[in-house]
N, C-alpha and C positions, 0 to 999 in steps of 0.2 A: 609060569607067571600068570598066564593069561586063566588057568584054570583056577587058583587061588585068589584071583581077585573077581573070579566069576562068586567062590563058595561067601568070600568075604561080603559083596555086594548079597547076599543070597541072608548070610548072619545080621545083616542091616534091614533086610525088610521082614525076621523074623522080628527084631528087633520091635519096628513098628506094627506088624502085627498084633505082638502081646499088648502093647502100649496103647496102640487102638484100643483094643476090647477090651483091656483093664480099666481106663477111662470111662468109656458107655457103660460096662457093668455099675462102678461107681456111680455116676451120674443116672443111674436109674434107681439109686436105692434111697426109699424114702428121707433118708439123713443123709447127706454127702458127706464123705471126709472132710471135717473143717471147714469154715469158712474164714474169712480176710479181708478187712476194708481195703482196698487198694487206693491208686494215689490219687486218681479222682472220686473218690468218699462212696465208691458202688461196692457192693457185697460180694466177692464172690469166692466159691468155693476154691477147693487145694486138693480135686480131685488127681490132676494133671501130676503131682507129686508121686503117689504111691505107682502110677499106673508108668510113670520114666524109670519109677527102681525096678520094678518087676519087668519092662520091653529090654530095658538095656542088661539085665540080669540073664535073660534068655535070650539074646542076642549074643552075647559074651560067651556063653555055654555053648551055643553050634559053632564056634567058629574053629576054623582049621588052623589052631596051635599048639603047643604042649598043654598038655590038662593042668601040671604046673603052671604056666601060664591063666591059663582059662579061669583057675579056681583064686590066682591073686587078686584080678580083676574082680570076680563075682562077689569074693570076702569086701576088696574096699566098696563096693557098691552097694551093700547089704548093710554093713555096716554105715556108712553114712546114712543111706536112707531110713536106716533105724534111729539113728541118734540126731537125723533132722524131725522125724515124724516128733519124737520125743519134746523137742523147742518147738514145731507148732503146734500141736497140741498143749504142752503144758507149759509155754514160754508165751503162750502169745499175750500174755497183759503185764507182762514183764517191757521195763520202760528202758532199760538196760541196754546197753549195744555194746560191741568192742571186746577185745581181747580184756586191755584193762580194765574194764568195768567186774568182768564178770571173775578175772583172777582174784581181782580186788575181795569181791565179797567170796572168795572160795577161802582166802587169807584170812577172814574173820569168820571163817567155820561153813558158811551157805554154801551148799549146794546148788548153783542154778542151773537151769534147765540148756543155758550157752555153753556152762564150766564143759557137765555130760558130754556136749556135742566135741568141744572143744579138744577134751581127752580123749575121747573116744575113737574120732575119727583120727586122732591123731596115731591109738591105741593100733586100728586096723589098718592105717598107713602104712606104720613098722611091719604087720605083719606078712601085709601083702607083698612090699619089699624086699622081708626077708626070702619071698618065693621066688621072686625075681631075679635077685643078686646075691653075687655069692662072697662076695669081701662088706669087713661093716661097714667101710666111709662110702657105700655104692649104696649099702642098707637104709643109711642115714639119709641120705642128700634122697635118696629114693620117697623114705616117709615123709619130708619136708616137700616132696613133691608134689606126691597125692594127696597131701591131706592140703595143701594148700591152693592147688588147684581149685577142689572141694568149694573152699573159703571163697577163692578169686570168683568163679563161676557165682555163687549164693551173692556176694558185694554188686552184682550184677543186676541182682533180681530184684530194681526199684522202678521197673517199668514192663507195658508187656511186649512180649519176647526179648527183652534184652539180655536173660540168661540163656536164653536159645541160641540165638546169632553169637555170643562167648562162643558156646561149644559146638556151633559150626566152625566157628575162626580156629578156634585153638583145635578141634578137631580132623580138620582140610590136610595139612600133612601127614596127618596118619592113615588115614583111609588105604592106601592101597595094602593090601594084606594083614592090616590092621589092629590091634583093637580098638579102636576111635571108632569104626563102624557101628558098634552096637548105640553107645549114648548117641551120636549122631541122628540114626534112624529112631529111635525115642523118640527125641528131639522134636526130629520133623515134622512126626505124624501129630504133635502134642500143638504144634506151632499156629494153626491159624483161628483155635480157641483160645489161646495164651495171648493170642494178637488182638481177640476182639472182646478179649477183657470177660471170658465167660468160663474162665479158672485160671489158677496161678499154680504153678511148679511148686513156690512156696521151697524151705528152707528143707524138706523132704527132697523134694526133686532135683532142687539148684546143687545141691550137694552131694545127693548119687551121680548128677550125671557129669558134674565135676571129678568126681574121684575116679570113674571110667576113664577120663580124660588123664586126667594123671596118672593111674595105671598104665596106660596105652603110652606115655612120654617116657615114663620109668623103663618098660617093655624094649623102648624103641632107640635109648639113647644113653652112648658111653660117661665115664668119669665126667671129663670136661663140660658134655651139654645139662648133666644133671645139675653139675653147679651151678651152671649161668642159669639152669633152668630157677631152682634152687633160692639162688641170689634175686633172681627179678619177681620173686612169690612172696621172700620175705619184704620188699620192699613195698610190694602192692598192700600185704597186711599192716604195714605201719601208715599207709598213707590210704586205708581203705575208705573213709570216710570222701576223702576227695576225689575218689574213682565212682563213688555214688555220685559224686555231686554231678561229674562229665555223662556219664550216665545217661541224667536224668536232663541237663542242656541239650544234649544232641537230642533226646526222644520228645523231647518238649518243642521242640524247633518247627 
């Protein structure tokens, strides 16, 4: 036990490792990834995104579990953080929000850049699921995990570090032998620039290290907890709008 949560804690500061120097690399290049008006009207860039998919990507990879394991995790984090990169970059003057906004106009033929993220992650939920579990109602309740994890984490990210402390919270139970460790340690190392307002996670990041998370709960948890998991994910998505708004009272406080 004690040696596994030595490698696991050991997978978390590979974790921030990466996350670090992926960060500074970015942040030195003449053009940063994206920038972002934030909610007090300053500019700042969406470095901290690309640099959480790739810490928790390679934190995920060292860690002491089935490779099966290790690669469901890797695919829903890759996968998200592509199909968030995707919305900020070519979502971001889209005035759009919400599930039903963006179903809406996928109904009258558009593509938007939410529908991509929407499907997508939803696409790499199922499959990372299917690596997971081996009956389909463990499959299903699995992809509805991950991918809305994803979501719940990203509904978060209307202030700074508020998507951080999510996936510290949601990630505290997993931690010992884990997969929770890798987005965690991301997380961390990403945390006191996302705090001083000098980059945002942005819907890249919020969303990779969401999906980690939900990986790691799928990983972690029989029939029973997936549902309730499950059940309390889809409720957050219908009432996301007012999870922004508490959000953004407690950080305003």
């Amino acid at each position: 036990m004690g040696a596994a949560f030595s490698r696991t804690l050991a997978a978390g500061a590979v974790a921030a490792a990466v996350a670090g120097g992926a960060y500074r690399v970015l942040r030195a290049r003449p053009r940063p990834f994206g920038r972002r008006v934030n909610h007090a009207g300053r500019a700042v860039d969406l470095c901290a995104g690309p640099a959480a998919v790739l810490g928790t990507a390679a934190g995920t990879a060292v860690l002491p579990l089935p490779a099966r394991t290790r690669c469901a995790a890797v695919l829903a984090v890759l996968a998200a953080g592509a199909c968030g990169a995707h919305d900020d970059l070519a979502g971001a003057d889209d005035p759009r929000s919400g599930f039903r906004a963006h179903l809406g106009a996928l109904r009258d033929g558009e593509v938007t850049s939410g529908a991509v993220k929407l499907l997508g992650i939803g696409a790499a939920g199922l499959a990372a699921a299917a690596l997971l579990k081996e009956h389909p109602v463990d499959r299903v309740l699995g992809a509805v995990v991950i991918a809305g994890t994803a979501h719940l984490v990203n509904l978060t990210d209307v202030r700074p570090a508020a998507a951080a402390v999510t996936v510290f919270a949601l990630g505290a139970p997993g931690l010992p032998g884990g997969l929770a460790a890798a987005p965690v340690g991301a997380a961390a190392v990403l945390l006191a620039d996302d705090l001083g307002e000098r980059t945002m996670l942005g819907d890249t990041g919020a969303h990779a290290l969401g999906a980690g998370i939900g990986a790691a709960i799928v990983a972690g948890r029989g029939r029973a907890g997936l549902f309730a998991h499950a059940a309390g994910l889809a409720a957050a998505a219908v009432y996301g709008a007012g999870i922004g708004r508490v959000v953004r009272a407690v950080a305003d406080r």
